[in-house]
C-alpha positions as CSV (number, residue, x, y, z in Angstrom):
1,X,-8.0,-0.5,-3.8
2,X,-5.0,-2.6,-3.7
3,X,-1.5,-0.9,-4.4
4,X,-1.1,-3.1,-7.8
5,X,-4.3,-2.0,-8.8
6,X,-3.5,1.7,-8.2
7,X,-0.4,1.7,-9.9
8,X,-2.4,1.2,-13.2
9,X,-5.4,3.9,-13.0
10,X,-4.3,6.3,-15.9
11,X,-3.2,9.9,-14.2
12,X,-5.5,12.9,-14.6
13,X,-5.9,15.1,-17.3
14,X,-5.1,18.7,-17.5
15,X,-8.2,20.1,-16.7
16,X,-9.2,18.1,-13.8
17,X,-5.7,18.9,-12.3
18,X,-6.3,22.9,-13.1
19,X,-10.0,22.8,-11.4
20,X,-8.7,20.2,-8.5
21,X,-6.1,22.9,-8.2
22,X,-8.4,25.5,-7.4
23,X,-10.6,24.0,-5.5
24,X,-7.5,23.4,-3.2
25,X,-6.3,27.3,-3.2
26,X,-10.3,27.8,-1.6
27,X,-9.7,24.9,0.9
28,X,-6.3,26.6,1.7
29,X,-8.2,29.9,2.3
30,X,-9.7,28.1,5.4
31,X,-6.7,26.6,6.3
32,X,-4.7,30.0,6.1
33,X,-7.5,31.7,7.7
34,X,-7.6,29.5,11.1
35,X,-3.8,28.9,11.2
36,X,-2.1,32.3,9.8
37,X,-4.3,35.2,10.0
38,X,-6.0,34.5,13.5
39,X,-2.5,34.0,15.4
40,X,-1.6,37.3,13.3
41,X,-4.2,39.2,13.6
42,X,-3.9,38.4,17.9
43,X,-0.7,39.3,17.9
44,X,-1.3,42.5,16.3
45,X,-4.6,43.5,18.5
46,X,-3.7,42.4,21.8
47,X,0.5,43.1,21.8
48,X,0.8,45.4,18.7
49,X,3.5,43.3,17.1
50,X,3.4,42.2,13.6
51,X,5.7,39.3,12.7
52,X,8.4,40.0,9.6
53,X,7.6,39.1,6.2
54,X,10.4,36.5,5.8
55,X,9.2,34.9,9.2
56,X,5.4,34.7,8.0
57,X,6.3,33.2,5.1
58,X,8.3,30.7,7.3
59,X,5.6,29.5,9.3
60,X,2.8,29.9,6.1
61,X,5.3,27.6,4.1
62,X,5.6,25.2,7.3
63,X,1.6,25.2,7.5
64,X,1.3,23.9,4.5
65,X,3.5,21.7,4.6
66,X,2.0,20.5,7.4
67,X,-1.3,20.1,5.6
68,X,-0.2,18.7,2.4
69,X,2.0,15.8,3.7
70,X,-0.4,15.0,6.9
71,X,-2.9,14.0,3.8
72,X,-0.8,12.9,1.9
73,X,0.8,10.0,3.8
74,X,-2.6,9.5,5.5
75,X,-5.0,8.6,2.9
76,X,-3.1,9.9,-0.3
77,X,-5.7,13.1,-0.7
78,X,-6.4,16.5,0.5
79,X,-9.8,17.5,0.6
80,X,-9.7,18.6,-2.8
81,X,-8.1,15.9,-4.6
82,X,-10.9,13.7,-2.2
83,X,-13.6,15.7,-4.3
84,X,-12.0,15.6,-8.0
85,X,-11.0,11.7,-7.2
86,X,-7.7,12.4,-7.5
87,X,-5.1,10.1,-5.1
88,X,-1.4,10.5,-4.6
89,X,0.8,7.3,-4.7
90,X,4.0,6.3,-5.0
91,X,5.5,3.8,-8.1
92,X,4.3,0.8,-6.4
93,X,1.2,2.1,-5.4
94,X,1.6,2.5,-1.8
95,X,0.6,5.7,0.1
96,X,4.0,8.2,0.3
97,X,5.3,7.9,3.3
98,X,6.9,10.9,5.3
99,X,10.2,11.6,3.4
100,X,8.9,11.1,0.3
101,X,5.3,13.6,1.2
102,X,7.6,16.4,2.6
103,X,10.3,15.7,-0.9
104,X,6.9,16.0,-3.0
105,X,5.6,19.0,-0.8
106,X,9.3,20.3,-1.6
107,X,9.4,20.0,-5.3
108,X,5.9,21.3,-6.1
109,X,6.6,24.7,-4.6
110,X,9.3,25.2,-6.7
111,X,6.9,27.1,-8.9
112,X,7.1,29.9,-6.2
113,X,11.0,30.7,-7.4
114,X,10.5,32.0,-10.6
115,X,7.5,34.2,-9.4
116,X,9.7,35.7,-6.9
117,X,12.5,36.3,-9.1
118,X,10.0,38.2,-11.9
119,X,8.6,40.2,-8.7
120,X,12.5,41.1,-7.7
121,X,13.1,42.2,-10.9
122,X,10.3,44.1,-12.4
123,X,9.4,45.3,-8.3
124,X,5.5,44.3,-9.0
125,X,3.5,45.5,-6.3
126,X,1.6,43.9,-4.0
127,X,-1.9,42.4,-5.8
128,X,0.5,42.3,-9.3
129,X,2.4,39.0,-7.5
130,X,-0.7,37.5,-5.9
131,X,-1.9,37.9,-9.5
132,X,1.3,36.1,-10.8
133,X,1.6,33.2,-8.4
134,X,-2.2,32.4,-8.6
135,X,-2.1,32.5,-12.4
136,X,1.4,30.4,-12.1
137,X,0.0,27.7,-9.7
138,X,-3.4,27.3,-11.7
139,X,-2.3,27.4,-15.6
140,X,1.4,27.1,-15.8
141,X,3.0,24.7,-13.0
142,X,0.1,21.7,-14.5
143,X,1.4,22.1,-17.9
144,X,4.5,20.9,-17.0
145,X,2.7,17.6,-17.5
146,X,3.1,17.6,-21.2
147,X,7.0,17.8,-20.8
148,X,7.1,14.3,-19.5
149,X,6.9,12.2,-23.2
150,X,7.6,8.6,-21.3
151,X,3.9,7.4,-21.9
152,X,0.5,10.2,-22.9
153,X,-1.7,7.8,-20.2
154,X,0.7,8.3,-17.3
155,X,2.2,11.9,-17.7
156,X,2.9,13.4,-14.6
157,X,4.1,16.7,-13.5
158,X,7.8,17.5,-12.6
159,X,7.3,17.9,-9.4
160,X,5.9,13.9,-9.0
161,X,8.8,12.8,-11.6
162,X,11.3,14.6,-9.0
163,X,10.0,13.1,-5.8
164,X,9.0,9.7,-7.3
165,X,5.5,10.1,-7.1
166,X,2.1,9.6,-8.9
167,X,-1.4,11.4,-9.5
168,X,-4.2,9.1,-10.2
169,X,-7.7,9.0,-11.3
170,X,-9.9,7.3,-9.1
171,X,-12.6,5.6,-10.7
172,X,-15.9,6.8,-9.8
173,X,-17.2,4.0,-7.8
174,X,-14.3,3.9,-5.3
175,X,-15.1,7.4,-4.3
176,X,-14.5,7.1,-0.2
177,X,-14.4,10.0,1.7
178,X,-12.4,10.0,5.1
């Protein structure tokens, strides 16, 4: 599809952002499996070192970076958004480039600051924040959709109205996988 006609497709609706959501967090399991817990679990087996928590978090936050704006800039959708014909774009239409993947990447993780703060402050325990931040990322961070009032066809989340970026719904015959 052309960049003009992109910049018209009408963006997903709640629902189909929730379940392409999810389907992402079990893609990511794959990706965190290979990339995070393998190089971990090596490290702890052969050498007996275990990395510290704010360092894992590091790299696991650089990972998926890594993931997210690879796709992003290269065909516009991760695996799951490839499935739920969902495509990332900017204004124009064009596929993000760099800067403006990693600024995206950037602003939709800012749904991880207020978990942390409520797990600072009421010192959940382990499984109590996993709980939190997957009920957070799934329900809460998508509703954010119905704070932009600019035009019910279009609405987009704050983290696309920050970075200057669009969701989509692909039509279903232009479904390509890559």
């Amino acid at each position: 599809m052309t960049p003009a006609e992109l910049s018209v497709l009408p963006s997903p609706q709640f629902w189909r952002r929730v379940s392409c959501c999810l389907y992402e967090q079990l893609v990511l399991l794959g990706v965190i499996a290979l990339t995070f817990l393998v190089p971990n679990l090596a490290l702890g087996v052969l050498f007996g070192v275990s990395l510290p928590s704010w360092l894992s978090f590091l790299y696991l936050y650089a990972v998926l970076g890594l993931y997210f704006v690879w796709y992003w800039t290269n065909s516009g959708q991760t695996l799951a958004m490839q499935t739920w014909r969902i495509r990332m774009i900017d204004q124009q239409g064009h596929t993000l480039k760099r800067r403006q993947a990693l600024l995206r990447y950037l602003y939709g993780s800012l749904w991880v600051i207020p978990c942390v703060l409520l797990q600072w402050a009421f010192h959940l325990e382990e499984w109590h924040i996993i709980e939190m931040l997957f009920a957070v990322a799934l329900f809460f961070w998508p509703l954010t959709i119905y704070l932009d009032r600019k035009d019910p066809m279009q609405r987009q989340a704050l983290s696309d109205r920050f970075a200057g970026t669009r969701l989509v719904e692909l039509p279903k015959n232009s479904v390509t996988l890559s």
